[in-house]
N, C-alpha and C positions, 0 to 999 in steps of 0.2 A: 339847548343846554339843559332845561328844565326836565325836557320828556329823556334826554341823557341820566339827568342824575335819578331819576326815578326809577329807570331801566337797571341800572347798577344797585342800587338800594336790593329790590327785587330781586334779582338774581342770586346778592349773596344771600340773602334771606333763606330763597329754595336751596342755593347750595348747601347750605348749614345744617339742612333739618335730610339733603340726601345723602348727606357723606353720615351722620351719626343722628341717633335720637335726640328729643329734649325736651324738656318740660314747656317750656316757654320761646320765644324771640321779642325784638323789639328794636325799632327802627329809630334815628335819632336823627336831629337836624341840630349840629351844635349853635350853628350860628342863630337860626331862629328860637334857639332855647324852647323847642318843639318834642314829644317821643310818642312812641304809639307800642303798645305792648299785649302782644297778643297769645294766647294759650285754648289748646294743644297746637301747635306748628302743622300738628299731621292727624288728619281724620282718616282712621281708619275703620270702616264700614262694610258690612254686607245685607244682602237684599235679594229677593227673589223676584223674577221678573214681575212684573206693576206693584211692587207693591211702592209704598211710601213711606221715606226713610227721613224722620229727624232727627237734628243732633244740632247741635249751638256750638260757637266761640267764642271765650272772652276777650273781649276788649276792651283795654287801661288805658286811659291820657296820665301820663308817668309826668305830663311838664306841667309848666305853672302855668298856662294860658287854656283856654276852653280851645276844643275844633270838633271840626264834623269831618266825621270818617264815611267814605264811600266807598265799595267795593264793587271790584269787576271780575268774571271768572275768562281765565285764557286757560289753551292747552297748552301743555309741555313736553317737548320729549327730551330724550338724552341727546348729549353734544360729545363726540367723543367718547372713549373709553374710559376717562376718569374721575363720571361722576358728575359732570359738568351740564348743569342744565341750558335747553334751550326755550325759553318762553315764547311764543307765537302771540304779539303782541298785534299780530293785524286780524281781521277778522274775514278769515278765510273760509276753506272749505275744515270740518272738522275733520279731526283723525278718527281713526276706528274707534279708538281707547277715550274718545271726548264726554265727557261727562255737561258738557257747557248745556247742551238743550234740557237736562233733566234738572236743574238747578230752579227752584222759583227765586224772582224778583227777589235782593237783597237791599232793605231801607238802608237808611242814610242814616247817621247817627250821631246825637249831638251831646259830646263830652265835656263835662266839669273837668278844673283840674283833676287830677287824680282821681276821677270817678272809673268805677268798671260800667258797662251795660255787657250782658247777653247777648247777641247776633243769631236769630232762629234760622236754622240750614234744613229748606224743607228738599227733599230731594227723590222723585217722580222716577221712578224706574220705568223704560215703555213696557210694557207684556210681552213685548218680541223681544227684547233683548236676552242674545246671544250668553249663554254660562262663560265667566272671564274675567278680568282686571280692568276697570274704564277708573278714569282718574283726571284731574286737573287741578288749576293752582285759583287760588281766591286772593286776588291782589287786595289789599287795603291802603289807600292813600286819606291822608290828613292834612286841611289846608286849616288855618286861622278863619272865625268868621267873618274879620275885616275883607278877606281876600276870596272868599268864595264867590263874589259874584263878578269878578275882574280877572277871569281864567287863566291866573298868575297860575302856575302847576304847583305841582306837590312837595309840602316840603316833608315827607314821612313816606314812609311806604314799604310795603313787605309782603308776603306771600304765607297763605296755610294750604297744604296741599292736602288734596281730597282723594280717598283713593276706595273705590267702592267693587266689591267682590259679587259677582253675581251668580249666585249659587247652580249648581247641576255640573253638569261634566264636560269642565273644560278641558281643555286642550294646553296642558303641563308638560312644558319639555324645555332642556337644559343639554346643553352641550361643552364640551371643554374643549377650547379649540386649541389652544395651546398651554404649557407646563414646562417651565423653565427655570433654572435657578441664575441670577448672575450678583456681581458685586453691587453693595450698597451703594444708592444713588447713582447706578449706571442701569436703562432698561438694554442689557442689551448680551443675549443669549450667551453662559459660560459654561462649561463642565469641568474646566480645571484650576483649583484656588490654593491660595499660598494658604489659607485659615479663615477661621471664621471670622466677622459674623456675614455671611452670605444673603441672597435674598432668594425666596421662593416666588414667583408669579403667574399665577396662571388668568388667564383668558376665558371667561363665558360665555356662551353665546344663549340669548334668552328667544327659543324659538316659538315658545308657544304663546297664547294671548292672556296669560293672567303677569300682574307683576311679581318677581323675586324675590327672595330675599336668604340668599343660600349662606349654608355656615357647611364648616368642614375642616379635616384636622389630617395635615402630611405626619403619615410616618417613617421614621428613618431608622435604618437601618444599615447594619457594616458588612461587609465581605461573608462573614460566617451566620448572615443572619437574626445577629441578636438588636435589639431595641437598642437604642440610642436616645432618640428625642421625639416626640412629638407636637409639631406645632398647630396651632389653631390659626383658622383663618376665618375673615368677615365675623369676628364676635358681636360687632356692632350693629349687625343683620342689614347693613345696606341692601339699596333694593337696585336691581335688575327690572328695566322695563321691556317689554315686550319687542321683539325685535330690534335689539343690540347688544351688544357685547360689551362687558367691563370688566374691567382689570384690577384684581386686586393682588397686593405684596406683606407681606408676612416675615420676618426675619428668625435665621435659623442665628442666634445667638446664646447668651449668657443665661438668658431667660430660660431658652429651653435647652440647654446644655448643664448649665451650672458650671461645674471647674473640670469639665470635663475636656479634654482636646481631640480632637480627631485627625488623623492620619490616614491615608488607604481610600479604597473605592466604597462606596456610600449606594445605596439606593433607598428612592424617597416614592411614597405613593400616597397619594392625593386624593379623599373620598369627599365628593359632597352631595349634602344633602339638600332635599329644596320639595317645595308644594306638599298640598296637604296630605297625600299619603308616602311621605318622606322617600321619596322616589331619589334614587343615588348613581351619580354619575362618575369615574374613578381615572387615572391618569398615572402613569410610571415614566419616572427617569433616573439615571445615574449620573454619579458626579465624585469628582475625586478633590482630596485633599492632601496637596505633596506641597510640602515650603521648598519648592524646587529652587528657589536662588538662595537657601542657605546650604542647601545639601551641595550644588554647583560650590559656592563658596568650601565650602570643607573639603568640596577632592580636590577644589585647586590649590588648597593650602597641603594636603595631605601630598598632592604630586611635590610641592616646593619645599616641604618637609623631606619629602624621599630622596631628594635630589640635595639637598644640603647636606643632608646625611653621609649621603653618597661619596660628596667630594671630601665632606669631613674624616672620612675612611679612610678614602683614598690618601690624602695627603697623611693621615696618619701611617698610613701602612710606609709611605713614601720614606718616612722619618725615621721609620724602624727600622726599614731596609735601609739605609742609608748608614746609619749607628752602627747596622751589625757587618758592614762591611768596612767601617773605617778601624772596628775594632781587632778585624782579620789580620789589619796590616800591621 
């Protein structure tokens, strides 16, 4: 149950700091009146083979009771396409992208309430390492010191992830595997909409060995080629890790319309950009916008209109011709 709630703490942690930036996090155990508060969430770093890279984290006891904080480094990769990490909490073979053997020993650290300490992150690049993206997460777990030596588990815990670039000419590449638009809150491929606000989603695929973090903007446009809207996508610079794909969605709405409505056939094209010599990958589709069930509605009233009319004629003609023949007689 213990090493459960620890695993959950963690994770959303990393999820937090891969779905958007942020200054800080901090882990909380309500019931032990416990927190653990740590800043920058994300070390971002580069280094050229051997060399030796320092950089610190702070870490706050936010609660009224002292603890000792201890840190472990796991790798991660993605889970899914939506961002979703997967922490490798056993200790296995590493991945390419590990960072865990170049890490030195990280102390133990023993917090006042609300005291900060420094955390020194000394970090050993081998000489042979490969130009690329290596990266992993830095768990922090907090026990009371009554409970540290009685292997009760953790009641705090959270993750800062490490992400270190290692200079020379890596291997940057970015594919768009798919580009679709369909209805809010349904993933699931459309090209034709009663109105907006519609969704744009396109597919990534991160082939090469450094991690991502692509931004890019669809333009739209109408049947005669003029501008329309265009939307921004990944402003939050989410990252893409090396071998896998994610999925990001963007909505074509009010935002980027204003009071404007659209009618007619649309083409939308999709440029992003990514790595450091802004290397750009692009994507085309079409998609129309017919309020096809009010226009249906209006010919069947317009038919039921013609047809009332019709008989209304009729029976009038009936009554006239009728008049002028009794007038004959």
């Amino acid at each position: 149950m213990n090493k459960r709630r620890y695993t959950i703490f963690t994770v959303l942690a990393l999820a937090a700091v891969l779905v958007a930036p942020v200054q800080s996090i901090y882990a909380v155990n309500d019931a032990a009146g416990q927190a653990l508060e740590i800043a920058p969430p994300v070390l971002t770093l580069s280094a050229n083979p051997g060399d030796t890279v320092n950089a610190q984290i702070d870490l706050r006891n936010i609660s009224n009771s002292p603890l000792i904080v201890s840190s472990t480094v796991n790798d991660f990769s993605a889970k899914g396409e939506n961002g979703d990490p997967n922490i490798n909490l056993q200790e296995t073979t590493p991945s390419p992208y590990s960072i865990r053997a170049w890490l030195q020993a990280l102390p133990q650290l023993n917090l006042k309430s609300k005291e900060m300490q420094k955390l020194p992150i000394v970090i050993k690049v081998p000489s042979n390492a490969a130009p690329g993206g290596y990266y992993g997460i830095i768990r922090f777990s907090a026990t009371a010191p009554s409970t540290s030596q009685t292997g009760v588990s953790l009641s705090a815990s959270l993750g800062s992830l490490v992400f270190v670039r290692v200079n020379g000419d890596a291997n940057e590449n970015m594919k768009i595997e798919s580009f679709y638009t369909s209805e809010p809150g349904r993933d699931t491929p459309a090209s034709l909409f009663e109105s907006t606000p519609i969704d744009f989603v396109f597919r990534i695929n991160n082939t090469g060995n450094v991690y991502e973090q692509p931004v890019g903007q669809v333009a739209v446009t109408d049947m005669f080629g003029r501008d329309v809207a265009n939307v921004n996508m990944n402003l939050e610079r989410r990252t893409v890790l090396p071998g896998s794909i994610r999925k990001f969605t963007a909505p074509l709405d009010t935002g980027a319309l204003g009071t404007t409505t659209l009618f007619g056939k649309y083409t939308a094209k999709i440029t992003i950009k990514y790595g450091a010599k802004n290397q750009t990958v692009t994507s085309t589709l079409t998609f129309w916008i017919v309020p096809y069930r009010l226009i249906i509605v209006i010919i069947v009233g317009l038919i039921l209109l013609f047809f009332i009319i019709r008989t209304l004629i009729r029976n009038y003609n009936r009554r006239i011709t009728k008049r002028v023949r009794t007038s004959r007689r």
